[in-house]
C-alpha positions in Angstrom: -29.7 2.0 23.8 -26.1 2.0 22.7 -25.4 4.4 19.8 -23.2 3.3 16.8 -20.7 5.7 15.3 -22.6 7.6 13.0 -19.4 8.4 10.9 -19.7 5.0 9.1 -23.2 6.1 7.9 -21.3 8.7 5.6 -19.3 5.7 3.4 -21.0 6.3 -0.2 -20.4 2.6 -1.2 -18.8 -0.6 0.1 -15.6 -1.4 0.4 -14.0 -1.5 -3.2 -12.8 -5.4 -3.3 -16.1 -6.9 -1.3 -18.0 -5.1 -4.6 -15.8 -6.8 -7.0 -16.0 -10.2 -4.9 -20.0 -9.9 -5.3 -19.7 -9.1 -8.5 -17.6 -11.8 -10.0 -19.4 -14.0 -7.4 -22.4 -13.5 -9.0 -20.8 -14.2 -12.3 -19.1 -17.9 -11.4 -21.9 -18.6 -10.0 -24.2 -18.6 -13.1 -21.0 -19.5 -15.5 -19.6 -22.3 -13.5 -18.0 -23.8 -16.3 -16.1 -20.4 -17.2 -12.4 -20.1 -16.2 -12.4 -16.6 -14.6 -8.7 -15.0 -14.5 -8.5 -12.3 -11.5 -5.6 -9.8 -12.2 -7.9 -7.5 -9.7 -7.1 -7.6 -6.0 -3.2 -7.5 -5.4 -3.0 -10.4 -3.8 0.1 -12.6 -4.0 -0.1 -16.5 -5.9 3.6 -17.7 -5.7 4.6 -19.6 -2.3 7.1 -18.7 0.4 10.4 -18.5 -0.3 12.1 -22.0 1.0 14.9 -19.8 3.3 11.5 -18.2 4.5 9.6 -21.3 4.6 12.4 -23.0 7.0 12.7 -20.1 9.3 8.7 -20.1 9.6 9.1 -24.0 10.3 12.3 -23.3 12.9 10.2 -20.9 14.8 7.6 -23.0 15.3 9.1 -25.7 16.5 10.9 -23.6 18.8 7.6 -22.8 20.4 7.1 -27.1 20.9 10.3 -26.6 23.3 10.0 -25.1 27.0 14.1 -23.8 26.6 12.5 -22.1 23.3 9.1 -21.2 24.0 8.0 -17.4 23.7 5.0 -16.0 25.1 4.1 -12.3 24.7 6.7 -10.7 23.1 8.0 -6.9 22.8 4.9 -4.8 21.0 7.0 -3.2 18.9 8.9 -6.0 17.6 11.9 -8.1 18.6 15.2 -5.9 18.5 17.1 -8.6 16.6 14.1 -8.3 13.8 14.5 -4.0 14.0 18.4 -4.3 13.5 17.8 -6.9 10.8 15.7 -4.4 8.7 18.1 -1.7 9.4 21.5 -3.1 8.4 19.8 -5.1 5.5 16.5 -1.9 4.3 17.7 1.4 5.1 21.7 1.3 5.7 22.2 0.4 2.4 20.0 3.7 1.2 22.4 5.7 3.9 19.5 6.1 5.9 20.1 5.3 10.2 17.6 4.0 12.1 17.6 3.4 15.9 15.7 0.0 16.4 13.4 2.4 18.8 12.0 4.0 16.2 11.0 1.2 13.9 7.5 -0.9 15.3 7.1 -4.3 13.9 3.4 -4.9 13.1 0.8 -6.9 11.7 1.3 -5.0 8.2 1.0 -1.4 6.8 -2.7 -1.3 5.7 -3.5 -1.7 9.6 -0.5 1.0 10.5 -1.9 3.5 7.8 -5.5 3.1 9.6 -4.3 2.6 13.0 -2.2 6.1 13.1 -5.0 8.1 13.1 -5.1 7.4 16.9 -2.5 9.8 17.7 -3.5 12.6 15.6 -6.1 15.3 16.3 -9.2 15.3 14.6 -8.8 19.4 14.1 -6.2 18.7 11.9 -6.4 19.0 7.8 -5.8 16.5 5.7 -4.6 16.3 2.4 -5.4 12.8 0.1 -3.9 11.6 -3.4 -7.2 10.8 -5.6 -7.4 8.2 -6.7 -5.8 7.1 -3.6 -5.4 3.1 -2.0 -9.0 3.7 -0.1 -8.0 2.8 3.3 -6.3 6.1 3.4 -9.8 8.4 2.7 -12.3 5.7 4.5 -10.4 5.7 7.7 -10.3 9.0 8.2 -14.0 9.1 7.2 -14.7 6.5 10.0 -13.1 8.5 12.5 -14.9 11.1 12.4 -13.0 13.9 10.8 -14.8 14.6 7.5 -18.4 15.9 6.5 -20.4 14.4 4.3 -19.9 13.2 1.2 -20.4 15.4 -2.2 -22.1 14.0 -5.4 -18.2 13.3 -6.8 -17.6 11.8 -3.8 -15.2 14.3 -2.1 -15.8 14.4 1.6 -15.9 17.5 3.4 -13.0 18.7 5.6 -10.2 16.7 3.0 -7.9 18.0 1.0 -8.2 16.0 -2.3 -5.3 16.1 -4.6 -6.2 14.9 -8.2 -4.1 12.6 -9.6 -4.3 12.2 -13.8 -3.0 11.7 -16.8 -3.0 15.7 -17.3 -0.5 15.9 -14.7 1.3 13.1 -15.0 -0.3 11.1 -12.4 2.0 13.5 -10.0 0.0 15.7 -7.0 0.6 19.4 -6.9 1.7 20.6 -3.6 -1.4 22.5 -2.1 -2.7 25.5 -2.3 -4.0 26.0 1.3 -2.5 24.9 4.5 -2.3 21.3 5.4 -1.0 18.9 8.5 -1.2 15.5 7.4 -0.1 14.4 3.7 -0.5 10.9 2.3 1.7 10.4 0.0 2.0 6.6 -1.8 5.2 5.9 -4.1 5.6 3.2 -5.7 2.1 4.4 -6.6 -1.1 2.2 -5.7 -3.3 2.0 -7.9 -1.2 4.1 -10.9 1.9 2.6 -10.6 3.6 5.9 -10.7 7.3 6.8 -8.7 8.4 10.3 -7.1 11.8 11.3 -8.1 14.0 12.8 -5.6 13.1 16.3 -6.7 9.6 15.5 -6.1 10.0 13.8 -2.8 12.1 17.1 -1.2 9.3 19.5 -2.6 6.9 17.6 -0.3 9.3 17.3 2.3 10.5 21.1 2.4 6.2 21.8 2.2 5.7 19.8 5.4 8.8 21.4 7.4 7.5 24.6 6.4 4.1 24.3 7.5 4.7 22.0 10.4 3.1 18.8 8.7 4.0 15.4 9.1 3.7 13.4 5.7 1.9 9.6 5.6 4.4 7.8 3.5 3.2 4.2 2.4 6.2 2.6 0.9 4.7 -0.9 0.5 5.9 -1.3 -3.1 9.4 -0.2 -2.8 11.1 -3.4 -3.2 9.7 -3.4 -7.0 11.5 -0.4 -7.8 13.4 -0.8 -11.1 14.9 2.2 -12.3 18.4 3.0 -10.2 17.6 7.1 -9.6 14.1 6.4 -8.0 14.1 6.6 -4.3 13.1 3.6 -1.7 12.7 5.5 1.3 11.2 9.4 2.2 14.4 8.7 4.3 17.1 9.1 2.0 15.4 13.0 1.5 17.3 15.7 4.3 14.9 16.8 6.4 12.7 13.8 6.2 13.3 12.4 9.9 11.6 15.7 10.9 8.5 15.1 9.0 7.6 12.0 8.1 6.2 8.6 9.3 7.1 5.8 6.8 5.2 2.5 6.5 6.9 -0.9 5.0 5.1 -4.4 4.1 6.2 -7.8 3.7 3.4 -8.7 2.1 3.9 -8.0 -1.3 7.9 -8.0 -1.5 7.8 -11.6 0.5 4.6 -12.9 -0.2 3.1 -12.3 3.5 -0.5 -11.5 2.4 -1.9 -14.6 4.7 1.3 -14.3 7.0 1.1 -10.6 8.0 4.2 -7.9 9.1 4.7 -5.7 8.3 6.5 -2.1 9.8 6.2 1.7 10.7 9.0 4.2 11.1 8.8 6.9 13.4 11.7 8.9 14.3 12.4 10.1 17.4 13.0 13.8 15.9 9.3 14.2 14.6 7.5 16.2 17.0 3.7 17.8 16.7 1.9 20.1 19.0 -0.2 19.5 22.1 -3.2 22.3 22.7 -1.1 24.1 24.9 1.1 24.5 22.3 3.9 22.5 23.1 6.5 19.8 21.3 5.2 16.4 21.7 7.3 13.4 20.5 5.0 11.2 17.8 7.0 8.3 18.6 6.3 8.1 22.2 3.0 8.5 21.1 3.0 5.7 18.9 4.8 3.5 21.3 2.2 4.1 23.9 -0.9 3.2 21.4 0.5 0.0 20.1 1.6 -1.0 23.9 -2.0 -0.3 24.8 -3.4 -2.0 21.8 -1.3 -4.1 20.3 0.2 -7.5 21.3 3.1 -7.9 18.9 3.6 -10.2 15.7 4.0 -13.7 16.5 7.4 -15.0 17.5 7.4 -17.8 14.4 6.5 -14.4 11.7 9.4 -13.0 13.0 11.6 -15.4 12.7 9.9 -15.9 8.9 10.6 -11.8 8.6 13.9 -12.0 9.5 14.9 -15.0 6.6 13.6 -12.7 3.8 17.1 -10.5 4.2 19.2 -13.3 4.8 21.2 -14.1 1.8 19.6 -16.9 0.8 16.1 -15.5 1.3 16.7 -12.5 -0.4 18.0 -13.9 -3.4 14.5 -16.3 -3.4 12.6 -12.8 -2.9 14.4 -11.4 -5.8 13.4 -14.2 -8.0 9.9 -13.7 -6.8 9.4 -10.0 -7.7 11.4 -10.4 -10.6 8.5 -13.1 -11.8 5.7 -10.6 -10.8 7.8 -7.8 -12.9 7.9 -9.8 -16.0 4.0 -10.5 -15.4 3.8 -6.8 -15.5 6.0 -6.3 -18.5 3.7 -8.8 -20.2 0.4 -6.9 -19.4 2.1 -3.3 -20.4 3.1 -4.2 -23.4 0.2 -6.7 -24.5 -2.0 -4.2 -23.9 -0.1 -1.1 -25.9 0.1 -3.3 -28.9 -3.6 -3.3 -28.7 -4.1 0.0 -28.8 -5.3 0.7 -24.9 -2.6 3.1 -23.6 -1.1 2.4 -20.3 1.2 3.6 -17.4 3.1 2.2 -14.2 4.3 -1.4 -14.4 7.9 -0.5 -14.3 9.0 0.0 -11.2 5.6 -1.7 -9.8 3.3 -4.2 -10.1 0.5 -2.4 -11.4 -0.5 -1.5 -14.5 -3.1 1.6 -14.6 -4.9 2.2 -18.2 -7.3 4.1 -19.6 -10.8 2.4 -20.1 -11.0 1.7 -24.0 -14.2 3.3 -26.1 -14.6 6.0 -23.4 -16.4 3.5 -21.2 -16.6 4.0 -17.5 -14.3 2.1 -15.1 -17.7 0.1 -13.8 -18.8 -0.2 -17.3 -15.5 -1.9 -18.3 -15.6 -3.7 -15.2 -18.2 -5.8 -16.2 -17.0 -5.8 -19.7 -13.8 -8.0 -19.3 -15.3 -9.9 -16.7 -18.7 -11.1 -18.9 -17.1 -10.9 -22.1 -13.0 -11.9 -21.7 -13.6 -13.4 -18.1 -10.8 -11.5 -16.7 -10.8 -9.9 -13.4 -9.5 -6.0 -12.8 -10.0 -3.1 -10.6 -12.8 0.0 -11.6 -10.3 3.1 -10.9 -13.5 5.0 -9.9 -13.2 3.0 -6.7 -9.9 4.6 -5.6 -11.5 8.1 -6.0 -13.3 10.4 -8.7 -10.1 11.4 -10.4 -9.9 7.6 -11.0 -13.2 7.5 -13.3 -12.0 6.3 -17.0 -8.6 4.1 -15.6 -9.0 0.7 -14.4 -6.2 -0.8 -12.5 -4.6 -4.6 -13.3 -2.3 -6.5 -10.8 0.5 -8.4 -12.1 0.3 -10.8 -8.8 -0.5 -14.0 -11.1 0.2 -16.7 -12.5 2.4 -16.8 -15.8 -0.1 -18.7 -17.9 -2.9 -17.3 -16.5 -1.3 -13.3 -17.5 -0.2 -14.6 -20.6 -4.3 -15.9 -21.2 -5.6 -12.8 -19.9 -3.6 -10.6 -22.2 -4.2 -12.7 -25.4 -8.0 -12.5 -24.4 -7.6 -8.7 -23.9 -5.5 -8.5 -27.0 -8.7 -10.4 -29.4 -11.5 -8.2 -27.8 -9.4 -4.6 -28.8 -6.6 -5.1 -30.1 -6.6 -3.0 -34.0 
């Protein structure tokens, strides 16, 4: 008989936003009448940009022409697409890429998961708690933790708590480490790394010969001018780090999917002999063996969000989701429930009111103000008492949810 992977077995719960779906599933379902407002998955609402929209439209009727047509394309991404996010993402930062290094791809949650294939399970890693959960389960299904503890901590990770105490910033760690996750914009807390904080991690990993995971999904809502967009613009960086990049949330690609990794050519790890392997012929040979490449008419779509037009209509977009966030921050102070992020992202990460837990006020806003958030317990133990809200909505719909919020606590 065929054996499963047994690593799955040690995943405490579910998947954090199947819960919620059951649970607010359950809810509609005997409150059909109710309006439910979900400000809990970080899922886009707005449309497509038009400029986006066109190019979508242009590269599928391309594919209705024989001259036009494209079959398989390159599994790492057109060139023309690569130089595109070069000139338009990372010159502009004073950061050069070669279009070899940077893989188009069907968007970063499957990169951040998907990397694990080309590093050794021997090797320690060290985890932001709470942390976006794809980053702990994957590494859990892969085999390279031990069980679970009754916190929730898995055996073999290094966890790095992530609170109010200390400002929602990670301490570098105390023990030896070889692959760091690090998130900024912060998901779920919303929080930023300066540039001072992004060099301490990168002068950690070149002095201990560890490459750092760095999710920049979130950078286009950056607000503040001093806050860096890339792990990039930090010297030393290209030696160290792998950096992942989404459409999904800056262009509204959620059901469109690209997204991209960055893996310089310089960034080198060790083979058990001892010697200097490249990690991005190594990532280049995974997605050519299991990856087909983003379709031809995405890429076109990809392409249209830094054209001038599009990026303006992108702009426009996140500037809408911003104010959304504004809307929540502040609503929310004035009512007495303290909160943090929402400035240069679009979450807003509070503490739970009346010392409740995050499940406990869960179920709270959902039965009582029949709004829609996310438990912070389910992005790790250090996220017990915080509950996450997205500012993806709809302008009515935040402004509701607030005022709703706003007449159960406010003083």
């Amino acid at each position: 008989m065929a054996r499963i992977n047994d690593s799955y077995l040690k995943l405490k719960a579910g998947y954090l936003f199947p819960e919620i779906g059951r649970r607010v599933k359950e809810f509609t379902d005997a409150n059909p009448a109710t309006q439910v407002i979900r400000l809990g998955i970080g899922d886009v609402t707005l449309p497509l940009a038009p400029a986006i929209l066109k190019a979508f439209h242009d590269g599928v009727d391309d594919m209705s022409r024989g001259a036009t047509f494209h079959g398989y394309g390159p599994e790492q991404g057109y060139d023309w697409l690569s130089q595109i996010i070069i000139d338009k993402a990372y010159k502009p930062l004073g950061v050069d890429l070669k279009t070899s290094e940077v893989f188009i791809s069907d968007g970063s949650k499957c990169d951040s998961a998907n990397i694990l294939d080309i590093f050794d399970l021997g090797n320690k890693v060290a985890i932001c708690d709470p942390v976006y959960p794809v980053y702990n389960d994957t590494n859990v299904m892969v085999g390279r933790t031990g069980e679970a503890d009754d916190q929730g901590y898995y055996a073999g990770i290094h966890y790095m708590p992530c609170t109010g105490a200390n400002n929602f910033t990670p301490a570098i760690p105390d023990e030896k480490v070889d692959v760091i996750y690090l998130c900024y914009p912060n998901n779920p807390t919303g929080a930023v790394a300066t540039r001072d904080d992004l060099k301490k991690w990168v002068d950690y990993a070149r002095a201990n010969d560890a490459v750092i995971l760095f999710d920049a999904a979130y950078e286009a809502f950056i607000t503040e001018a001093d806050i860096p967009h890339s792990i990039y613009e930090i010297d030393g960086a290209r030696e160290c780090a792998i950096e992942f990049r989404s459409f999904s949330k800056t262009a509204g690609f959620t059901g469109v999917r690209c997204g991209l990794t960055v893996v310089p050519e310089e960034l080198t790890g060790t083979t058990a002999d001892g010697e200097k392997y490249s990690f991005n012929k190594l990532w280049n040979r995974r997605q050519t063996t299991k990856f087909n490449g983003v379709s031809y008419p995405v890429q076109k779509a990809a392409a249209a969000v830094y054209s001038e037009e599009g990026w303006a209509q992108v702009r426009e977009v996140i500037d809408y989701y911003m104010e959304n966030a504004r809307i929540i921050r502040e609503g929310l102070t004035a009512a007495g429930i303290t909160c943090f992020g929402g400035v240069n992202a679009p979450y807003i990460w509070l503490e739970t009111p009346e010392g409740m837990s995050s499940w406990d006020f869960f179920d709270k806003l959902l039965n009582e103000c029949h709004v829609v958030g996310t438990p912070g317990s389910g992005f790790g133990p250090s996220g017990e008492g915080y509950f996450r809200l997205s500012a993806f909505g709809d302008r009515q719909n935040v402004v509701e949810a607030v005022k709703r919020i706003e007449q159960k606590w406010g003083k």
